[in-house]
C-alpha positions as CSV (number, residue, x, y, z in Angstrom):
1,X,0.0,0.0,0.0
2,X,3.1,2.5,0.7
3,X,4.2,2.0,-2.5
4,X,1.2,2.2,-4.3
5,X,0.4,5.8,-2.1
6,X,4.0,7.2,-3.0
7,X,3.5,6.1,-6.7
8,X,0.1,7.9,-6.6
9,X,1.5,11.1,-4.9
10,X,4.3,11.4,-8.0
11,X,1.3,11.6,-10.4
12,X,0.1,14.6,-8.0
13,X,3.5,16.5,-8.1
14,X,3.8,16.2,-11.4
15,X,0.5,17.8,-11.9
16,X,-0.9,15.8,-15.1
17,X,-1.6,11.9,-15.9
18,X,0.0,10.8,-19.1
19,X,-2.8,12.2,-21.8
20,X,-3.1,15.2,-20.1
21,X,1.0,16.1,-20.2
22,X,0.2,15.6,-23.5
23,X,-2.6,17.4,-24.2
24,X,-0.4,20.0,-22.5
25,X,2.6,20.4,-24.6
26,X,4.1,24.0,-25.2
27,X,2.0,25.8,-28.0
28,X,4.6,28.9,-27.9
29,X,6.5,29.9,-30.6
30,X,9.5,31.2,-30.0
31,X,10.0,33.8,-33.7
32,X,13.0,35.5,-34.6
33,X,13.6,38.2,-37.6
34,X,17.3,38.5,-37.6
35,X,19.6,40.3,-40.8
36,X,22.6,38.7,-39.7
37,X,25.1,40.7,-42.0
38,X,27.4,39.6,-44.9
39,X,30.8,38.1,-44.1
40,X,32.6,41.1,-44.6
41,X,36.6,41.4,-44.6
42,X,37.6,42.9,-41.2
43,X,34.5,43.6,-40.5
44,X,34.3,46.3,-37.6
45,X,34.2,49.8,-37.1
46,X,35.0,52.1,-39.6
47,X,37.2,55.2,-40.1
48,X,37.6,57.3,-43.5
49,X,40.9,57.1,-44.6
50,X,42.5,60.2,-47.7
51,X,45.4,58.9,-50.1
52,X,47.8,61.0,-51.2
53,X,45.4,61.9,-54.4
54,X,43.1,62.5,-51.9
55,X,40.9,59.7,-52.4
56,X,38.7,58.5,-49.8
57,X,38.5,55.3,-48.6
58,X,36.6,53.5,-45.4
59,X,39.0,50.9,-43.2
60,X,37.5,48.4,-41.0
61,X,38.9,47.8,-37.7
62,X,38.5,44.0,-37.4
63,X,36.5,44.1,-33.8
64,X,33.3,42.7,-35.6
65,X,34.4,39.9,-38.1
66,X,32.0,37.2,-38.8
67,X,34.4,34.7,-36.7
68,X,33.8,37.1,-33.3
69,X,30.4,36.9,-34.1
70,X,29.4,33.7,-34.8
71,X,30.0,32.0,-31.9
72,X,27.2,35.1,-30.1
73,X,24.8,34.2,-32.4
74,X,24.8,30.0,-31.9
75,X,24.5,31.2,-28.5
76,X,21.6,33.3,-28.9
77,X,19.8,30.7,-30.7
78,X,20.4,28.1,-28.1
79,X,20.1,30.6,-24.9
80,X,16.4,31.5,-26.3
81,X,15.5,28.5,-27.6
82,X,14.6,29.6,-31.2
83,X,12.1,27.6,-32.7
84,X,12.1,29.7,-36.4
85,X,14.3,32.6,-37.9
86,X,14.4,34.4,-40.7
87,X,17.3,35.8,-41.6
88,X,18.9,38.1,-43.9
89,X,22.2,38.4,-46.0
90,X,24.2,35.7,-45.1
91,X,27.0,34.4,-47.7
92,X,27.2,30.5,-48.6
93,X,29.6,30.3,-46.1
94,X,27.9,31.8,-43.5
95,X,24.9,29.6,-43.5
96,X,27.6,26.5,-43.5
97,X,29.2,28.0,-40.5
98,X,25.9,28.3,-39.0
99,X,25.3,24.9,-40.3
100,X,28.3,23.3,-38.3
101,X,27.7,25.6,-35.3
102,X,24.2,24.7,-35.0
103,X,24.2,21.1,-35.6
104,X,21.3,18.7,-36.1
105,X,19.1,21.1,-33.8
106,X,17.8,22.9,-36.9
107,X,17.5,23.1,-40.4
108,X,18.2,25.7,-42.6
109,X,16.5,26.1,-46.4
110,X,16.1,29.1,-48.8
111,X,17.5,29.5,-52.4
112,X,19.9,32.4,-53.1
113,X,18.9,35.8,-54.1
114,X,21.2,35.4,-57.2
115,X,21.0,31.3,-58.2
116,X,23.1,32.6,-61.1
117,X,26.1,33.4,-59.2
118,X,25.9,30.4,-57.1
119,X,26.1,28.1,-60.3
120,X,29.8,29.7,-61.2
121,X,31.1,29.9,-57.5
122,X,30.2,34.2,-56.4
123,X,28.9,34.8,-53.1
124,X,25.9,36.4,-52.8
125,X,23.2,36.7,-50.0
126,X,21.1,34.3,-48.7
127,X,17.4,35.2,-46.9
128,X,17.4,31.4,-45.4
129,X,15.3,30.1,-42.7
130,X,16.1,28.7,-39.8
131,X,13.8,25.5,-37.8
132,X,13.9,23.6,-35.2
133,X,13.9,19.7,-36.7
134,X,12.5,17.9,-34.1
135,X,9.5,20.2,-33.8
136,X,8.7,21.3,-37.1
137,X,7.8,19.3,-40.5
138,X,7.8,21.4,-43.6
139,X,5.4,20.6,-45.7
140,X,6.5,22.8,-48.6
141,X,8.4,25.7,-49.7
142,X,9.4,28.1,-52.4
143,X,10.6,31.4,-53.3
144,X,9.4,34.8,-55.3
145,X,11.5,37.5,-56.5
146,X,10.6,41.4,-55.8
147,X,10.3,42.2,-59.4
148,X,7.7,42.4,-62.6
149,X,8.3,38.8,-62.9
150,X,8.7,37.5,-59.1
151,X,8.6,33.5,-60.5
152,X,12.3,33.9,-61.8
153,X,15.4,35.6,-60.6
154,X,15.4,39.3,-61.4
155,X,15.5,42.9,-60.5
156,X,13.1,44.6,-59.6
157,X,12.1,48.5,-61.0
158,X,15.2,49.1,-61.8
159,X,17.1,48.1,-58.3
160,X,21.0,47.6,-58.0
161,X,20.5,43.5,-57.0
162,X,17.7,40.8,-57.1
163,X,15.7,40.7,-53.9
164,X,14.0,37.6,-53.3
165,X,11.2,36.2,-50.4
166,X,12.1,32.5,-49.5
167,X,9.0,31.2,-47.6
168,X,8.0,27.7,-46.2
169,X,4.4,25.3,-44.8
170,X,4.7,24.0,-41.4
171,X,3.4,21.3,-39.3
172,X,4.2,21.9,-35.4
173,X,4.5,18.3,-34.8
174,X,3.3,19.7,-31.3
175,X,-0.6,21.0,-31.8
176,X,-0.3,19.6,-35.5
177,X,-1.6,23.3,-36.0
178,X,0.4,24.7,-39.8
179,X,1.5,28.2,-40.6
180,X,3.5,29.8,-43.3
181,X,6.7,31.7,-42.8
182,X,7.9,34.7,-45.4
183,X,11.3,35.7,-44.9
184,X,12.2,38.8,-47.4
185,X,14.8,41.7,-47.9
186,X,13.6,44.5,-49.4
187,X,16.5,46.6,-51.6
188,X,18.2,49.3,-50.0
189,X,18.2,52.0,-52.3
190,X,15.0,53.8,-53.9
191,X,11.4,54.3,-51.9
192,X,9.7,53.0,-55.6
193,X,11.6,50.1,-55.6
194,X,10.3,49.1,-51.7
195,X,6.8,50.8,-52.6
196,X,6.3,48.0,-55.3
197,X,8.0,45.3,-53.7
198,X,6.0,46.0,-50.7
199,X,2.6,45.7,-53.0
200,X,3.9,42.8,-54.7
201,X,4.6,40.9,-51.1
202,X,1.3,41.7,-50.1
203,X,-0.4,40.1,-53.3
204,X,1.6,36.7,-53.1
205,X,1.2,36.3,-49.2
206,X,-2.5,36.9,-49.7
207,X,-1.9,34.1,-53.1
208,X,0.1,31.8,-51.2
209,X,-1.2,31.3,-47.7
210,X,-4.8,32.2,-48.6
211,X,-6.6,32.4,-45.1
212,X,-4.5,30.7,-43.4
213,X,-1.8,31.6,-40.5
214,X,1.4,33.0,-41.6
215,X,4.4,35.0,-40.0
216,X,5.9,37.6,-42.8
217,X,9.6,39.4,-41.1
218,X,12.3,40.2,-43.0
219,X,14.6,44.2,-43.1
220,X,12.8,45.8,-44.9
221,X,14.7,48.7,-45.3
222,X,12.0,51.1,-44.3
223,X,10.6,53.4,-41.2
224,X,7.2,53.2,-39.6
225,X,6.0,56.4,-41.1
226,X,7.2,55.4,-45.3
227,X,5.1,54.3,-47.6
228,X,6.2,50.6,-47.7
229,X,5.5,49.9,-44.6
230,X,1.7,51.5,-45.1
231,X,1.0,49.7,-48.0
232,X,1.5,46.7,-45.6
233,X,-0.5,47.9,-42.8
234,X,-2.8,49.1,-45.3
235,X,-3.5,45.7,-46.6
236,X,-6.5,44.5,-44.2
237,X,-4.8,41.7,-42.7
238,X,-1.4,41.7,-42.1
239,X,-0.5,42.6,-38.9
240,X,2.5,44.6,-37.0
241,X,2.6,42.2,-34.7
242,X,4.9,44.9,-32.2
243,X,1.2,46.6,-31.8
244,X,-0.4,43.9,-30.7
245,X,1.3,42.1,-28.3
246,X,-0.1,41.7,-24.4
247,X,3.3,43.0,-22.5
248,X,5.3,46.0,-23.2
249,X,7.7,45.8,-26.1
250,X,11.3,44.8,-24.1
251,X,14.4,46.2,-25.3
252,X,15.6,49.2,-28.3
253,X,13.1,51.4,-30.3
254,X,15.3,50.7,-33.2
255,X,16.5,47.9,-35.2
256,X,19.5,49.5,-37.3
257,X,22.7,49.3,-35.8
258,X,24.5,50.2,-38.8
259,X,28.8,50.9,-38.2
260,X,28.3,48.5,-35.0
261,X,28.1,51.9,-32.6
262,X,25.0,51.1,-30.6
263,X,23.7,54.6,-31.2
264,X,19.9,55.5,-31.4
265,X,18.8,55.1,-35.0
266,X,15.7,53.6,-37.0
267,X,13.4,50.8,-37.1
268,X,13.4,48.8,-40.4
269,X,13.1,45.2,-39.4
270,X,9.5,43.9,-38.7
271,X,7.4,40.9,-38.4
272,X,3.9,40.9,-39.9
273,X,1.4,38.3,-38.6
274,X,-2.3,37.0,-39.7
275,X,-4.9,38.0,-37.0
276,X,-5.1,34.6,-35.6
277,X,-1.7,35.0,-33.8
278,X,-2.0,36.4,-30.2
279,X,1.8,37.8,-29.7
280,X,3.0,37.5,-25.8
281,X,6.3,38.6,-25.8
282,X,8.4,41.1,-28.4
283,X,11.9,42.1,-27.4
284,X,14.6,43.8,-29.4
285,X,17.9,42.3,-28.2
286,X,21.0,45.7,-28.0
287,X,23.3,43.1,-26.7
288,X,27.0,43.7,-27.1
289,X,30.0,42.0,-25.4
290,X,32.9,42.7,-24.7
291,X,33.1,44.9,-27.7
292,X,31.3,42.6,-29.7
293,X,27.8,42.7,-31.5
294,X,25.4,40.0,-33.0
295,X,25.1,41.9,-35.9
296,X,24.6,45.5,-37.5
297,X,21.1,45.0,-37.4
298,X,18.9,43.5,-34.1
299,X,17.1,40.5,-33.7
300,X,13.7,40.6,-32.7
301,X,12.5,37.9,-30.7
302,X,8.7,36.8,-30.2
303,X,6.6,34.7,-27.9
304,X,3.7,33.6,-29.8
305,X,0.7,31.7,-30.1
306,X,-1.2,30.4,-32.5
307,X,-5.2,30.5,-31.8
């Protein structure tokens, strides 16, 4: 009988018999929009530098190279317990490092803003997405280009580079509940070019995922107050999902961290959600050591649910 009373009183503690832990399993997502930045050489803070000719010229400083950072970023992932990123400009060997860092925890997909250089070995930047693989099943994927004709690589409007949204169907093997993710980079020169990539992104979220529940993120490249980012809001049912979440926002006001100085500048990174999303937590992670920073942009970092 004692044992049968102490075996009983275990079930107590842990507060749920076997189908209840698992009708109980966590429905959080944990949703990160994060530009990572390019592997560039000596990568650091900058100074201008005037030749003899008196050209001038920026030179890096070396305290921000992809190496330093690298090993901060694994960390964050791990530390928060990321269950999906989108991220922004990586190179090919970027997304191997992260690869190798990262392990079998996740998986990482996405094609290449520029397929075409890929094929004859030039680096170019990579909008891939990040999941967790023992969580999440994806049940499809594909990619569209900002430009007149979105189904092929191209540029759009008449921007410098192809700019491309990689986005993926998922099964939380948890709730069995599925959700789309759109992971963009909108070009970083001309308000047209953003203005019609911004209409464009609206039409093939609203083609591709219909009525059902979707996260869009990505850096934009624009402010609250420009006309991308209304076009979005604009559209009836895409969400900001920083104005609808239950706590106060944690963390910057900006996202930009541009020259790795930490100073006070703009918000042009974002995460869009359907209405069915209820948003618990959004923090914007200033984190710096020892001289050090994740990236020249901020992640943003979401609690979520899905309703």
């Amino acid at each position: 009988m004692k044992i049968i009373s102490l075996i009983f009183a275990v079930f107590i503690l842990c507060g749920c018999t076997t189908k209840q832990c698992q009708d109980t399993k966590d429905e959080s997502l944990s949703i990160c929009q994060f530009n990572m930045r390019y592997d560039h050489p000596n990568d650091g803070h900058t100074k201008e530098v005037v030749d003899a000719n008196g050209k001038k010229t920026l030179v890096y400083d070396g305290t921000n190279a992809w190496p330093k950072r690298l090993p901060l970023i694994k960390n964050f992932f791990i530390y928060h317990e990321i269950d999906i990123c989108g991220s922004q400009e990586l190179f090919g060997n970027q997304v191997a490092d992260m690869k190798k860092a990262l392990g079998d925890t996740y998986k990482i997909f996405g094609t290449t803003t520029t397929p075409s250089k890929t094929k004859i070995g030039k680096r170019n930047h990579n909008n891939v997405i990040f999941y967790k693989a023992s969580r999440f099943e994806l049940l499809d994927s594909g990619v569209f280009w900002l430009s007149e004709t979105p189904e092929k690589e191209s540029r759009g409007w008449g921007a410098e580079y192809p700019r491309n949204c990689n986005w993926g169907k998922f099964k939380d093997k948890n709730t069995g509940k599925e959700f789309f993710i759109f992971n963009t980079h909108f070009h970083h020169k001309g308000d047209h070019v953003r203005v019609e990539s911004a209409k464009l992104f609206v039409k093939k979220i609203k083609e591709i995922a219909g009525d059902n529940t979707f996260y869009a993120m990505g850096d934009f490249n624009a402010r609250p107050d420009s006309n991308p980012i209304k076009i979005i809001k604009d559209s009836g049912f895409m969400i900001d999902a920083s104005k609808v979440c239950k706590t106060p926002l944690y963390g910057s006001t900006f996202t930009d961290n541009y020259g790795y100085t930490g100073k006070k500048s703009v918000w042009i990174d974002w995460v869009f959600i359907s209405k069915n999303i209820e948003v618990e937590k959004f923090a914007v992670f200033s984190e710096c050591f020892d001289g050090v920073w994740l990236s020249d942009h901020f992640p943003l970092l979401l609690k979520t649910k899905i309703k």
